[in-house]
N, C-alpha and C positions, 0 to 999 in steps of 0.2 A: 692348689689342691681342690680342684672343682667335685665334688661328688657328684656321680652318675643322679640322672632325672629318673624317680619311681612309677612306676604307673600304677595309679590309684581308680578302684570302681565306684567308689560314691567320695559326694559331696564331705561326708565328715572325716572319711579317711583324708582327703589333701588338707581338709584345715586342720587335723592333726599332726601332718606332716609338716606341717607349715608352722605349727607351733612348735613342734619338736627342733627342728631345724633351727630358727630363732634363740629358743633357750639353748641351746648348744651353742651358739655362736657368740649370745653377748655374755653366756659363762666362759667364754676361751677369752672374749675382751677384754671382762672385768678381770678375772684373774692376771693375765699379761699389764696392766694398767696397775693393780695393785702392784705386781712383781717392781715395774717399773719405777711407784711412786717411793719403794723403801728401798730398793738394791739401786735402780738405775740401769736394770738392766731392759735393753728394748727386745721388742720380739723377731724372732727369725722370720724369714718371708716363710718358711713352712705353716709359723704360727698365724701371720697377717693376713693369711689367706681363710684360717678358719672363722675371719672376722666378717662373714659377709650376712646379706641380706637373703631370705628364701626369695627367689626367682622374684615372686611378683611384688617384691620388696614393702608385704605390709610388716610395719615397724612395730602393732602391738596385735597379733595373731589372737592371742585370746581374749583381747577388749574386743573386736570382731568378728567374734566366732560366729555368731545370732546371724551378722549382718552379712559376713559369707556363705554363709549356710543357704540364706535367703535366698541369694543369686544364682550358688551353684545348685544346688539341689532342682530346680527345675531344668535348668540348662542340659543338666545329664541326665532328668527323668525326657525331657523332649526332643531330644537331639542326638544321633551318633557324634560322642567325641570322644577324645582321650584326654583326658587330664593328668599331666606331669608335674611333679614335686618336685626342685629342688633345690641349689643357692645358687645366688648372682654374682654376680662379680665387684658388687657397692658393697665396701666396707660400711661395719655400724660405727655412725660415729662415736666415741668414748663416754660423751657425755648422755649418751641412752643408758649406759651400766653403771654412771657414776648414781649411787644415793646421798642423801642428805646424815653429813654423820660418818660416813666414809675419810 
């Protein structure tokens, strides 16, 4: 279940995008992971596919934010591009959603 790539006009729309995409993802893991650690129940390949990475597979979008920002923001103030948003095909692995205490 690949969702369609957004096309985004500035720098802070894609690292929002890229955040949004992210928390939706490792909340569909941590939940399917919980499900699994009390029922035992695993998830359907419909659900293992909402477990991915955004495209350019950064693992913590908002510890980055600053540092994407830095890059993109001039790249698309000095250049004709397109910048697209969306998920990869690398699952997160479980232990990114697992916390301590869980």
């Amino acid at each position: 279940m690949t969702q369609a790539f957004v096309v985004v006009d500035t720098a802070e729309q894609a690292v929002e995008r890229l955040a949004e995409l992210h928390e939706r993802a490792t909340s569909a893991l941590s939940q399917a992971l919980k499900r699994y650690l009390k029922d035992r129940v695993e998830p359907t390949a419909e659900e293992r596919a909402q477990f991915s990475y955004p495209q350019l597979r950064v693992t913590q979008p908002k510890a980055f934010k600053k540092y994407l920002l830095e890059q993109l923001v001039p790249l698309m103030s000095d250049f004709t591009v397109t910048v697209e948003v969306g998920m990869s095909e690398q699952s997160i692995p479980y232990p990114y959603v697992v916390e301590q205490g869980d």
